[in-house]
N, C-alpha and C positions, 0 to 999 in steps of 0.2 A: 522441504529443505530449500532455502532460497540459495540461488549459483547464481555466480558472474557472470553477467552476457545476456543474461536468460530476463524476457520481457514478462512484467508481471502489473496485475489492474490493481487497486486498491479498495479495502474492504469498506462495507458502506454500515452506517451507525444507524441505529433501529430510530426508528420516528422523525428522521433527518432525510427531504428529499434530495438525491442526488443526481446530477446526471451526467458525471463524469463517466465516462465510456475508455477514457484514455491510459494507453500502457505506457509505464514507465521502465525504463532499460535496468538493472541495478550494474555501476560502473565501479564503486568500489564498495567497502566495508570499513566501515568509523569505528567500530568497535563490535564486542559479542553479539549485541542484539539493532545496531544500529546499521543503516545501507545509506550508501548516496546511490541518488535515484537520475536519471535524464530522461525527458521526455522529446516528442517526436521534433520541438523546437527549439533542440538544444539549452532547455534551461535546466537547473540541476536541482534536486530536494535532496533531503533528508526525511530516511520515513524509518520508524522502528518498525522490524522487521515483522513484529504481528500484523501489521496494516496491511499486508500484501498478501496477493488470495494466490497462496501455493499453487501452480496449473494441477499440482497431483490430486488437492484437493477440493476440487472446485465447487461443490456444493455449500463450503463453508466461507458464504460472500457477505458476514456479519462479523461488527468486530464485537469483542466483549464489555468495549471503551460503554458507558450510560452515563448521558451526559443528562442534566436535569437544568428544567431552565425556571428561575426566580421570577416571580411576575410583581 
């Protein structure tokens, strides 16, 4: 369950290298499944609340998103 306050990373997409390390704050709630996010420079996102790796369940740091890429 994502709370307010509470610092959370964002899930990483299978076959896509990432090396974002960075936690983002969630500061409010856009709607049922949506957060606004700040990170540690004060900028602010939008991330739908499956992008973020629950602390409770931390083994699950994969999102379900499969993106395919057109060659």
């Amino acid at each position: 369950m994502i709370e307010l306050g509470k610092k959370y990373k964002l899930k990483k997409i299978k076959g896509f290298d990432s090396f974002d390390n960075e936690y983002y704050k969630v500061i409010g709630f856009y709607n049922f499944d949506t957060v606004i996010c700040e990170n540690a420079y004060g900028e602010r996102f939008v991330f739908m609340k499956e992008f973020l790796i629950d602390p409770q369940k931390s083994d699950d740091i994969y999102s379900d998103l499969i993106l395919e890429r057109n060659k």
